[in-house]
N, C-alpha and C positions, 0 to 999 in steps of 0.2 A: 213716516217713511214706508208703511206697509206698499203704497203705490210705486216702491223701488226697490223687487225682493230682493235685485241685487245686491246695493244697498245696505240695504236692512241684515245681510250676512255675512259681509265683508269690509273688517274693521280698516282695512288698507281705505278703500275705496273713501270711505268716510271720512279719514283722516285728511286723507288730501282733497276731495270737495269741501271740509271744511275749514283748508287752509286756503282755497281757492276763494271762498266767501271773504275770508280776513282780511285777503290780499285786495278783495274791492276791484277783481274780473271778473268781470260781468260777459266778456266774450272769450271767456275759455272754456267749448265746449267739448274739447278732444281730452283725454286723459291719456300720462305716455307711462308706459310701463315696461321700460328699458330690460333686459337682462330675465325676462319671464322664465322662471321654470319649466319646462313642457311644452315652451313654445307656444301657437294660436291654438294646438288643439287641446290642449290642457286649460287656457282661457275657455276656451268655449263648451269642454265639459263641465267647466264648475260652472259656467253661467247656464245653463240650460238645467241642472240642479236646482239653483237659484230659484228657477222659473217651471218647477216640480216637474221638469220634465226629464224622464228615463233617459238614465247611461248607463253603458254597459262597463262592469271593471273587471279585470283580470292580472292574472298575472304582469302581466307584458306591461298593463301603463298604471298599475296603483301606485307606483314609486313617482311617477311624475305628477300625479292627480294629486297625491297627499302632499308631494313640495308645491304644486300651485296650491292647495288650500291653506298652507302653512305659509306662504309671501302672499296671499289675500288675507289672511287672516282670518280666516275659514272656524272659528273655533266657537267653543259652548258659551265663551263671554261674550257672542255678539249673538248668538240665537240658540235657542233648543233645537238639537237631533240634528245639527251643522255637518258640515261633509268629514270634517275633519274626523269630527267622532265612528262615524258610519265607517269610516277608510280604515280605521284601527280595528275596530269591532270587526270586521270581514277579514282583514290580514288576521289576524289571530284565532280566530272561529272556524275559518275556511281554507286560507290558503297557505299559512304557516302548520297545517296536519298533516301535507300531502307533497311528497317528495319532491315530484317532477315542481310543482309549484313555487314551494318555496325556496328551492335551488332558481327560478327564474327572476322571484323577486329578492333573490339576495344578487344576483349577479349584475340587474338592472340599477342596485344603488350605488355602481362606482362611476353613472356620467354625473350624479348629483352627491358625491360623496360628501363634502363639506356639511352642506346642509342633510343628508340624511343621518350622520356622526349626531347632529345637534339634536336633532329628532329621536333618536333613538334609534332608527329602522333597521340600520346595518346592525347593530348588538341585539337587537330581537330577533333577525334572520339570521344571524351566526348561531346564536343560540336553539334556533327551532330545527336548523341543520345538525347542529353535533345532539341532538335527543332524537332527531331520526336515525340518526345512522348507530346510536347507542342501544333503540329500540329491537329488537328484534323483530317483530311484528312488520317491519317498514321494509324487508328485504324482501325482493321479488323472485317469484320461483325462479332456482338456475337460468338466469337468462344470460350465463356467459360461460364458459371454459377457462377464464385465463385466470392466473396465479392469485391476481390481484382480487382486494375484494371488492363486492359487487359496486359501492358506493364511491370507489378510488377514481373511475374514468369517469366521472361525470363530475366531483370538484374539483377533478382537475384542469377542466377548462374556465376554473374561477384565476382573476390576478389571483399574486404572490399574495398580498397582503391579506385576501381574504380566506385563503387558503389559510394561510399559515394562523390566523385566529380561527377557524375550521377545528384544525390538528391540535392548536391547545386546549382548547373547549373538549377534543376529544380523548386527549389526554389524559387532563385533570383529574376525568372520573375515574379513571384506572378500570374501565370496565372494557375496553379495549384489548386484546391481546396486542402484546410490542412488535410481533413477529405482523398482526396485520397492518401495524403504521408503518411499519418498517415497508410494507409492500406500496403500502398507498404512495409513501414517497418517493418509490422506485416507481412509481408510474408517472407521478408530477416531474419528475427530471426527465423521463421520456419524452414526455410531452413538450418541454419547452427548453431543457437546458441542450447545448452544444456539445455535443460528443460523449452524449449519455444516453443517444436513443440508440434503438434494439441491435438495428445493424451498424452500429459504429460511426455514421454518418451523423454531419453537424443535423439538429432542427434549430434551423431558421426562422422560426415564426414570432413575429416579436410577440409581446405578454397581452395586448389587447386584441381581440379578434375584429376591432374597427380599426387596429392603426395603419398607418397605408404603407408602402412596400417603399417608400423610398425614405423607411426613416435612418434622420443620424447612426452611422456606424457606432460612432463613442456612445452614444446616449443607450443602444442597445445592448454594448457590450456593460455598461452602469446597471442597465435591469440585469443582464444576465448574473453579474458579480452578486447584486443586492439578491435573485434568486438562492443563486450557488449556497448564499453565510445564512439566508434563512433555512434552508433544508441540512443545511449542518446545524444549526441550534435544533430545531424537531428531531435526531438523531434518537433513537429510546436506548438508552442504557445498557438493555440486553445484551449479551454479549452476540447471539446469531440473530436477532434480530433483522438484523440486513448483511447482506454476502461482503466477501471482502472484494471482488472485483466489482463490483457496484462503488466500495467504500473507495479505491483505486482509480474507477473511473470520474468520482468526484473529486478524488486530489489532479487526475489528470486538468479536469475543467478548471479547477482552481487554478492552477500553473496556466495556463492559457488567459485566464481571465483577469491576473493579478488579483486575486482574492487576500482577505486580510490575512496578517499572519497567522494568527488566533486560528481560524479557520482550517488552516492547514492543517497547525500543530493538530489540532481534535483530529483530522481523515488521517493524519500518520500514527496517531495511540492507538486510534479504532482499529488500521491497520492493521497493527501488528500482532492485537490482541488475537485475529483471526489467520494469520499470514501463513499457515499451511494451509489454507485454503486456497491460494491464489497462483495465478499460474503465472509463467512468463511473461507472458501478452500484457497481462496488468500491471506487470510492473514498470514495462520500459513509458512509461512517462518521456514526454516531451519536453528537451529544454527550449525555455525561449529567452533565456536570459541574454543580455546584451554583454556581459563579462564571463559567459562561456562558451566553448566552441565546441561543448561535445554534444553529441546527436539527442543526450538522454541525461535529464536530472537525476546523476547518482546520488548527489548530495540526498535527493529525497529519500530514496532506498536508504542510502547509508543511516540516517534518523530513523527508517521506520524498523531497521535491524536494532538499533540502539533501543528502542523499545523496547523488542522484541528480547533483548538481551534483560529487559529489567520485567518484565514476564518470565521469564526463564531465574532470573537468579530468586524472585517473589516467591514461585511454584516451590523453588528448590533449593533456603536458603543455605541448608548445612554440605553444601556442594565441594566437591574433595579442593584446593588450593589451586589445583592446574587448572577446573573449572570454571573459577570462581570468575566473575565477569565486572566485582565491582572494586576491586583496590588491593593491595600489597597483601601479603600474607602477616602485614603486622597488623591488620587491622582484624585479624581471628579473636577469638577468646582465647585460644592460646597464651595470646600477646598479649593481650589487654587487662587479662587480670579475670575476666569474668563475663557471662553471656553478652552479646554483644549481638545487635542487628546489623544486618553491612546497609552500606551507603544505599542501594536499589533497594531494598527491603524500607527504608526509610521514605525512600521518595514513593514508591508503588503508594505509603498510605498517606499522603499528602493531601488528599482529595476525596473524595464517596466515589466517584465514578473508576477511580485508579484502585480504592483497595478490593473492588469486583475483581482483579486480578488474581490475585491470591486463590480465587477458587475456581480456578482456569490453569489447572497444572499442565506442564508440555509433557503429552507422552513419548515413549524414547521413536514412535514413527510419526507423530508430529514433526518431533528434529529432524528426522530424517527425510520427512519431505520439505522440510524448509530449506537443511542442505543442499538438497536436489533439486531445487528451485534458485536460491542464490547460486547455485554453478551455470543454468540454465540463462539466470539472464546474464551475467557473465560473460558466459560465450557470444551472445549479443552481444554488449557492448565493448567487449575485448575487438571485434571488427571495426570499430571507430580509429580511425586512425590519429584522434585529437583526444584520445584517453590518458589521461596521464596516470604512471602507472603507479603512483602512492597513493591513488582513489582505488586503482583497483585492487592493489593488495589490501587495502583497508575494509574493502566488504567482502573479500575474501577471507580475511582472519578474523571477520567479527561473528562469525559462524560456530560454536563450538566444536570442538572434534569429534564429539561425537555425534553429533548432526552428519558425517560423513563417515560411514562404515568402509568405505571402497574412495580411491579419488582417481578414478577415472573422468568424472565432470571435472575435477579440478587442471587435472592432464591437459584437459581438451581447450579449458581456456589458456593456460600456456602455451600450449601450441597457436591458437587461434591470434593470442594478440602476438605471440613472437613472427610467425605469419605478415600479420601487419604492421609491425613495425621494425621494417628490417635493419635501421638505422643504429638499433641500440646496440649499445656499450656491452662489454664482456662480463663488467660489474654489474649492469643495469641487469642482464642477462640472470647471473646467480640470483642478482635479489627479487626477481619475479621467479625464481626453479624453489627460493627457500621454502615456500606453501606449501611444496609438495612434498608429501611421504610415500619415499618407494614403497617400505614395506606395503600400501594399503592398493598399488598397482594392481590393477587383473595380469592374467598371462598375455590377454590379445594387447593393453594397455605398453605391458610393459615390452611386449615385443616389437611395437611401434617407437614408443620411446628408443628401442635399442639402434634403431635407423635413422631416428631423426638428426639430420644435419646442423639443426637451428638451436637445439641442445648442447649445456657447458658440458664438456667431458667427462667431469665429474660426477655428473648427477648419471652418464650412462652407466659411469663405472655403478654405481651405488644400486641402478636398476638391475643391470648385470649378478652382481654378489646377492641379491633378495630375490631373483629368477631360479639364477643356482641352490639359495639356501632354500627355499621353497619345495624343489626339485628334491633336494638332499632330506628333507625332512617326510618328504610323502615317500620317496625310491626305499629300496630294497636293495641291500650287500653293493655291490661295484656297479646299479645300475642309476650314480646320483642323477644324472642328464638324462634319464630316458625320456622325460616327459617333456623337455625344453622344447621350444620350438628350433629349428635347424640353423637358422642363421644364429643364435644367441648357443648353440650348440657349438657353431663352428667357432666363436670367439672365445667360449669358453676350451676348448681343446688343449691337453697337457702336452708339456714339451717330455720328452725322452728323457730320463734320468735313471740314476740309481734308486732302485723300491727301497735299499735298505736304507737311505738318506731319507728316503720320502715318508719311511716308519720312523727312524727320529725325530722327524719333524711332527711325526703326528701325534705320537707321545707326547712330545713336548707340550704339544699347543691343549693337549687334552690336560695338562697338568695345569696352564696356564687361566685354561678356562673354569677348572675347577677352583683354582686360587682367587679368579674374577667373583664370584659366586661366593667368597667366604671361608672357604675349605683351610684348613692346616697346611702350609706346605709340606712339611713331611722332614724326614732327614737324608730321604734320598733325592730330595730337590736340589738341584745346583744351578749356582748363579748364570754359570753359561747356557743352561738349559734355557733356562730364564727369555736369556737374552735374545738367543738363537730363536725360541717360539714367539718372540715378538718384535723379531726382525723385521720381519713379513708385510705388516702391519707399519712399521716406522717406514721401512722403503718405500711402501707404495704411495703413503701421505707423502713423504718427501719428494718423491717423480712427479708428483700429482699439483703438488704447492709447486715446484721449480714451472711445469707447465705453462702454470697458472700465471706466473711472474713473467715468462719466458716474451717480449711483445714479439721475437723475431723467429716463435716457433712456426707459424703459419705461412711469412716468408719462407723459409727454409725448406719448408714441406712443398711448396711451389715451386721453387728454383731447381728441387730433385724431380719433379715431375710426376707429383703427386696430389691428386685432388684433393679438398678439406674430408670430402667423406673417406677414400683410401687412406689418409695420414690420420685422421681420428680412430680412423678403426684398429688400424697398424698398430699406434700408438696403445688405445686401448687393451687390443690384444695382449703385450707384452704386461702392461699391469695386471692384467684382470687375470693370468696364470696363477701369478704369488697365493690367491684365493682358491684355486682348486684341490692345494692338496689338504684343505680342510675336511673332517671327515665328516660324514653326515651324523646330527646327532643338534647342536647347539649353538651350532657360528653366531647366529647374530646375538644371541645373550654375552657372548663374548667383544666380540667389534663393539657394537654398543656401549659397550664401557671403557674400551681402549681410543677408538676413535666416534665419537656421537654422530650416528646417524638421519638423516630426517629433517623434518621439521624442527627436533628438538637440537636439533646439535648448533655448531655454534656456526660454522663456516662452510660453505656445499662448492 
């Protein structure tokens, strides 16, 4: 056979001449060789090999030269020093040292993927990538500015698949900093996923940089899914490893994408763990569900708060009872006999990734920018006019209190969804105002509150009495109101009376407030005293409840020729006296326990 080097090197070939012979065709001069690797010019490099004569190999076509020598059968069992050996001997000596290279020939083995899997070549080029990129030696002087590190844009123009064994390979070794995978991957969803790139805009590119522009919509949106649940699996552990509006803009795609569930749950844990990080913007997520009509997947925030509440109770589990986030007060050690974990303390250590928790305590202005943030998007989506409002009360109260020092956010989305939905109910009304605590009103807060038309009566009166007591606590001798604003001056205005009536009264009520407080009554206490200083107090609930029942007050007030805002105020006014001849000093420790005000009370 030496007079057929061909031949003589290519066990394929031989096989089939010598099944050509058996067969007793004698005019079968053509040989077909269907489905060739590399095509004619991969044929014609290994046969000019064959026939000692030079080719040239590079990056660009080693992948196709070693699949045609590997389907001719190119190998040491049919010659010494065969192409097949020489092609490995060079990939490995040469072009798997040198970066730019072997990122070429790992990229060119996804049109022969099948067979290069068999061969080996993609697992030796995965691997000669993640030891470059592990190496130090192999990074090029600052040849960039940007956040990401140097070796992030450049696999990121490899598919998902090979990327993503890239990142485990890079992984594994733990020689990586989490904080720079965490970068690399926030460059790989730039690059290719939909509404993760810089400026907010879809990238449309599908995942091969040969596939053509009119591919299947579904089939793109299947790689982008199958993208999405792979860079959620490479996630590193770290807690900042990656940003939380990053981790938000991937639940965003996920929600677009119909990503698994699995996938989600992980971007709303990660979420939360970091969620005073994040700003409004990131949170209003997009609904696209077909069984909801509101503009914005609360449901998703409301999970990633619920988290966020089992971070909070983890950090803090011996948290006072009003705090507590995860079950009844019987479930304290109190109650139980003996130390006890709560329910969130139990599930935080469920997992390795969940009891990193624990050492991620919320500081008291972490809470406080999360409150400021859940108010913020709130006010967003309180504009929805298809909000229904037991969603919104629900991410509203799942905020602790003290996550909100002031609730003027809180004001502002009351206003905003009363605003838009002018439809509702007087009841529906109260049970969107119960969130709100006067006492924690600003003055500009609460002296908008004192105008607002869209407002239950009650809750002005209550703003009104926490203006004044406010006033009364910071004033000096007979100047309680100096500091009000004028209009909440004018409503508060005393009617004309006897001073010496207006000094029994204020004895009284000072004797009543001391008794609220624990104090002895005395033996100069008398029942009508009693009575008298907590007249005050029962009349005005009483006018205020009859109100409240009344359905044909607002008629009545219209047929006298009085608008809702004149007869509210009117109205108002005549209540909101009984409270002035309080003296400055303690009102609200006293109301507070006669009539519960707030959030905490029971009825507004």
């Amino acid at each position: 056979m030496p007079q057929f080097p061909l031949l003589s090197k290519c066990m394929l070939l031989q096989a089939l001449c010598a099944d050509s012979g058996d067969s007793g065709d004698s005019g079968g001069d053509a040989v077909e060789l269907p489905g060739f690797p590399g095509g004619a010019e991969a044929f014609e490099a290994c046969t000019k090999f064959c026939y000692g004569i030079t080719i040239t190999v590079s990056a660009r076509n080693l992948v196709p030269l070693r699949c045609a020598a590997a389907h001719l059968g190119m190998s040491e069992a049919a010659d010494r020093g065969n192409l097949a050996a020489k092609l490995d001997a060079f990939l490995a000596s040469c072009l798997l040292r040198r970066w730019k290279d072997a990122l070429g020939v790992l990229s060119s083995t996804r049109h022969y993927a099948p067979l290069c899997e068999d061969l080996g070549l993609t697992s030796r080029c995965v691997d000669a990538v993640a030891a470059l990129i592990i190496n130090p030696d192999t990074a090029p002087p600052a040849r960039s500015t940007s956040a990401s590190p140097w070796w992030a844009h450049d696999i990121a123009e490899l598919g998902v698949d090979l990327f993503w064994r890239i990142m485990v390979s890079v992984k594994a070794t733990g020689a990586v900093h989490e904080k720079t995978v965490g970068d690399a991957l926030k460059a790989y969803a730039r690059r290719w996923l939909p509404n993760v790139s810089k400026d907010g805009l879809s990238a449309d590119q599908p995942f091969d940089n040969d596939a053509g522009g009119g591919a299947d919509v579904k089939q793109v949106a299947t790689r982008h899914r199958l993208l999405l649940e792979k860079i959620v699996s490479l996630l590193p552990a770290e807690r900042d490893a990656v940003s939380c509006g990053f981790l938000l803009k991937l639940l965003k795609a996920a929600n677009i994408l119909s990503a698994s569930a699995a996938s989600k749950a992980e971007l709303v844990r990660r979420a939360a763990w970091q969620l005073e990080e994040a700003s409004v913007a990131d949170l209003l997520v997009p609904s696209l569900s077909c069984v909801s009509e509101t503009l914005y997947d609360v449901d998703a925030v409301a999970a990633i708060l619920d988290e966020f509440a089992l971070r909070y109770a983890a950090a803090a589990p011996a948290h006072p009872p009003a705090m507590a986030l995860s079950g009844s007060p019987d479930d304290s050690p109190a109650h139980s006999g003996g130390h006890r974990r709560s329910r969130s303390a139990e599930s935080v250590s469920f997992d390795g990734t969940r009891r990193s928790l624990s050492a991620a305590p919320v500081s008291q202005g972490a809470l406080a920018r999360v409150g400021k943030l859940v108010d913020g998007f709130l006010i967003e989506v309180a504009k929805d006019p298809n909000m229904p409002l037991d969603k919104l009360l629900a991410i509203a109260e799942a905020v602790p209190d003290s996550a909100r020092p002031e609730h003027d956010g809180l004001y502002k989305v009351v206003d905003t969804y009363l605003k838009a939905h002018p439809e509702m109910s007087k009841s529906a009304r109260k049970r969107l105002c119960r969130v709100l605590n006067c006492r924690k009103l600003s003055e500009k807060a609460s002296a908008h509150a004192a105008q607002n038309e869209l407002l239950p009566l009650r809750v002005v009166v209550q703003v009104l009495f926490f203006e004044h007591a406010r006033a009364a606590a910071l004033a000096s001798g007979g100047h309680a109101a100096a500091d009000l604003p004028s209009n909440i001056r004018a409503l508060l205005s005393k009617t004309s009376g006897s001073s010496e009536d207006d000094e029994a009264d204020r004895v009284d009520e000072q004797r009543l407030r001391a008794l609220a407080d624990g104090a002895s009554p005395g033996d100069d206490w008398s029942v009508e005293g009693l009575r008298r200083a907590a007249s005050k107090i029962a009349t005005l609930r009483m006018k205020l409840a009859e109100e409240d029942e009344d359905p044909d007050a607002d008629e009545f007030a219209r047929k006298a020729g009085l608008g809702r805002s004149a007869s509210l105020r009117f109205r108002a006014s005549l209540r909101v006296r009984a409270f002035c001849a309080i003296p400055a000093g303690k009102p609200k420790r006293m109301l507070s326990k006669l009539w519960p005000l707030g959030r905490s009370g029971g009825s507004h």
